[in-house]
C-alpha positions in Angstrom: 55.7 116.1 74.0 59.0 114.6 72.7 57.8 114.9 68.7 58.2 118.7 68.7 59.2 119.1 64.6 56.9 117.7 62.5 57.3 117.3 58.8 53.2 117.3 57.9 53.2 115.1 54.0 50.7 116.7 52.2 50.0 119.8 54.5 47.6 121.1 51.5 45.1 118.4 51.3 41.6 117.5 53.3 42.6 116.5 56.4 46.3 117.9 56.1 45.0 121.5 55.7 43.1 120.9 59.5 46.2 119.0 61.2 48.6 121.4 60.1 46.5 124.3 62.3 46.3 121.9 65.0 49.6 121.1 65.2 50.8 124.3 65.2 48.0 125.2 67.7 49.4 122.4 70.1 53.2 123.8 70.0 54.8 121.5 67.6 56.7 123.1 64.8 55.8 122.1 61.5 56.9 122.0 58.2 54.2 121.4 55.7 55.0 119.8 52.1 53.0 121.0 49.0 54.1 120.2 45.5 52.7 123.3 44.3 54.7 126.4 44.7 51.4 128.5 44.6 50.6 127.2 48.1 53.7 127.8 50.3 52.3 131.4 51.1 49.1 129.8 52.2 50.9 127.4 54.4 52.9 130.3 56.1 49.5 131.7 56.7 48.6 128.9 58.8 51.7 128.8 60.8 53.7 126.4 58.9 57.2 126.2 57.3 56.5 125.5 53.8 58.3 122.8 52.3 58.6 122.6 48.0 58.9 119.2 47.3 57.1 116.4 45.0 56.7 112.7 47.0 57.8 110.4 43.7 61.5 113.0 43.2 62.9 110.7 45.7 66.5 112.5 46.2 64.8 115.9 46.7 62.3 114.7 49.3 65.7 112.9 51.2 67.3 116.4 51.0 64.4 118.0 52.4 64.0 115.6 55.4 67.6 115.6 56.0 67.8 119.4 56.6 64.2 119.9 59.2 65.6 116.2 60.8 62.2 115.9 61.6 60.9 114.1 65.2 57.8 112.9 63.5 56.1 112.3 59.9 52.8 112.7 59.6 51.4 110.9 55.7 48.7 112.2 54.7 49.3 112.5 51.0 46.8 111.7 48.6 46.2 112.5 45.0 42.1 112.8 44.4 40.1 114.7 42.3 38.0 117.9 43.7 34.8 116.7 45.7 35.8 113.2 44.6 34.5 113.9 40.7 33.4 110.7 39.3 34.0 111.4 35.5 37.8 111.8 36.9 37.7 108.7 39.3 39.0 106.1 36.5 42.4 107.9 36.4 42.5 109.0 39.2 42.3 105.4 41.3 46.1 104.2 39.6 47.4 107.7 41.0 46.1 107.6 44.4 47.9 103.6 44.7 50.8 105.3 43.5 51.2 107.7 46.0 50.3 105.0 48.8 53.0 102.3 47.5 55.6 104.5 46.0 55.3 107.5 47.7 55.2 105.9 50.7 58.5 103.9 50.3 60.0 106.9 49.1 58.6 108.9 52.2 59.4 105.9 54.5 63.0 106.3 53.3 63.7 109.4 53.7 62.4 109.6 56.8 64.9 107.1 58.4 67.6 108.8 56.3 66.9 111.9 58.5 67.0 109.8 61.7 63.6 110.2 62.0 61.8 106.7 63.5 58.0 107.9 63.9 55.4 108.0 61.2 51.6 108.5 61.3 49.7 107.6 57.9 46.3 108.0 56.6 44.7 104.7 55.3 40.9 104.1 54.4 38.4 102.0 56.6 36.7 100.3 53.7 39.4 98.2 52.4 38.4 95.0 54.3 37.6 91.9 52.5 34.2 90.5 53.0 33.8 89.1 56.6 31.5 89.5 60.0 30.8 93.5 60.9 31.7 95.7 62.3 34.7 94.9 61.1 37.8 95.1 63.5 41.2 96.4 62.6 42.5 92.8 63.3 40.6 91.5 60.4 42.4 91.2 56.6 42.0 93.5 53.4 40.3 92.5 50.3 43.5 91.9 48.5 42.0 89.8 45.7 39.3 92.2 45.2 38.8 93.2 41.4 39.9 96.4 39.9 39.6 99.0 40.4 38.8 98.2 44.0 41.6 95.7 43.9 44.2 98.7 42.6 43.1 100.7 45.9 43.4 98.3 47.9 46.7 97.0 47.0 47.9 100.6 47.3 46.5 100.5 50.8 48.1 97.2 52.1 51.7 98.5 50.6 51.3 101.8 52.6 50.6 100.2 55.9 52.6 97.8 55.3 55.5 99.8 54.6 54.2 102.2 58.0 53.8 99.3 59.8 57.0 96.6 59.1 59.4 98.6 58.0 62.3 97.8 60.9 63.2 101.1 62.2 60.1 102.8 62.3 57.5 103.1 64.9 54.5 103.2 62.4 50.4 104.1 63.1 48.0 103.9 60.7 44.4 105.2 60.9 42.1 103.5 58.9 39.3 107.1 58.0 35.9 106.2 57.1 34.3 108.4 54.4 35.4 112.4 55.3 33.2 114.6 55.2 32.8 118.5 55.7 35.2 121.8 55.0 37.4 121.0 51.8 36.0 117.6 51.2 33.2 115.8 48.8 30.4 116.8 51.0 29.1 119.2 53.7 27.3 116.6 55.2 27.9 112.7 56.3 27.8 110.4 53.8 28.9 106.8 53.0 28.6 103.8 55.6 31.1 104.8 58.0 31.2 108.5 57.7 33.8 111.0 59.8 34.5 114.6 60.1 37.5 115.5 58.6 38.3 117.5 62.4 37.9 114.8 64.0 40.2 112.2 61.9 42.9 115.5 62.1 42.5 115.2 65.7 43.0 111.4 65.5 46.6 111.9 63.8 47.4 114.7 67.2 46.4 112.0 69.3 48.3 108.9 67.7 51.2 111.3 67.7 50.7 112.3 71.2 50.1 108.9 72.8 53.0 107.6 71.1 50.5 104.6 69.3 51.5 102.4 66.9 49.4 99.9 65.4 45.7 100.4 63.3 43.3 101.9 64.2 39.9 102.5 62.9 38.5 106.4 62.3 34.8 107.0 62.4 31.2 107.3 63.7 29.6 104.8 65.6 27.8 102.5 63.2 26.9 99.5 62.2 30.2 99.1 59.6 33.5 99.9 61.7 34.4 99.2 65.2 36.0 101.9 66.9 36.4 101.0 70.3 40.8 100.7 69.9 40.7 104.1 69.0 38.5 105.1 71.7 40.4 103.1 74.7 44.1 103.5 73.4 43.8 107.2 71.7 41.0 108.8 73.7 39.2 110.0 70.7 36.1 110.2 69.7 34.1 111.3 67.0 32.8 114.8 68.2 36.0 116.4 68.6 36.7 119.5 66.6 39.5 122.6 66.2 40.1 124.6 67.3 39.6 123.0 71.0 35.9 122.4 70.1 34.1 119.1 72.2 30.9 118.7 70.9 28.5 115.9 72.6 
């Protein structure tokens, strides 16, 4: 395991509040970032080293990564409403591309400020632009879709390709279908290309683990995302579960 401090970027959200556990179950020490002082005893609950600090306050996020120097940093800040409410979709669409483009650069730099080369992000795998199925990491984003897709999706092509290009940095992103279960939208699968929000946690441990780089797809088997890379070159699959839970 040479990433043994992690600095977990939104350690309070769906699939952070699972990968922070896991982490921490797997020996890594982590510090997990909330903007919300309320949370910090909640993370501390779970093992963590909470960590005050708001994504877009640039200087404050640098001083934060400078002092835990982390090994790793795992992005998996977003800014949605509770169970994905539509009536607060509209604003919340321009808010969530924020946080990919600028909070990303923002994260990206402070990262490599802290001497930290390794980042694992959290995309979406329904971005692609029309084109044969399942579609294959290899193929391109709908850039020139119109908003408000088109505002996602440009937030999604700046965070991986800030992950991804920026020299320096040893970047994976993992493209989630549509999460679904504990502190997400729905109990239940839902959407074309549906995934467990366990099992795209354990896809982060795993990308971290193997020491991956590249994109990856993240869901079950169907007809809408191929997910063969993640299968040969992380080992996942969509059954896994924490804690240390296999199921068929």
């Amino acid at each position: 395991m040479s990433e043994k401090k992690i600095f977990l970027a939104g350690a309070t959200g769906a699939v952070g509040s699972v990968l922070g556990p896991l982490l921490v179950d797997a020996g890594y020490t982590v510090y997990g970032s909330t903007r919300r002082a309320e949370r910090a005893q909640a993370l501390e609950a779970q093992g963590m080293a909470p960590v005050v600090v708001d994504v877009f306050d640039a200087p404050a996020l640098a001083q934060a990564l400078k002092r835990i120097a982390p090994d790793a940093v795992m992005h998996q800040l977003t800014d949605l409403p509770q169970k994905l409410d539509p009536a607060a979709m509209a604003d919340a669409v321009p808010r969530n591309a924020r946080v990919r483009s600028e909070g990303t650069r923002n994260l990206v730099a402070a990262a490599l400020a802290s001497g930290c080369g390794r980042m694992v992000a959290q995309s979406i795998g329904w971005a692609y632009a029309p084109g044969p199925k399942p579609w294959r990491e290899a193929q391109r984003l709908d850039l020139t879709a119109a908003d408000p897709r088109g505002i996602s999706v440009r937030g999604v092509a700046a965070l991986e390709a800030l992950t991804l290009a920026t020299p320096g940095l040893a970047g994976t992103v993992l493209r989630y279908g549509q999460l679904y279960g504990p502190r997400t939208a729905t109990p239940t699968p839902k959407g074309a290309s549906p995934v467990h929000v366990e099992a795209a946690a354990w896809a982060a441990l795993l990308a971290l683990q193997r020491g991956a780089v590249g994109v990856f797809n993240i869901a079950e088997e169907g007809p809408e995302l191929d997910c063969e890379k993640a299968r040969r070159d992380l080992g996942w699959h969509a059954g896994l579960r924490w804690p240390a839970e296999v199921l068929a």
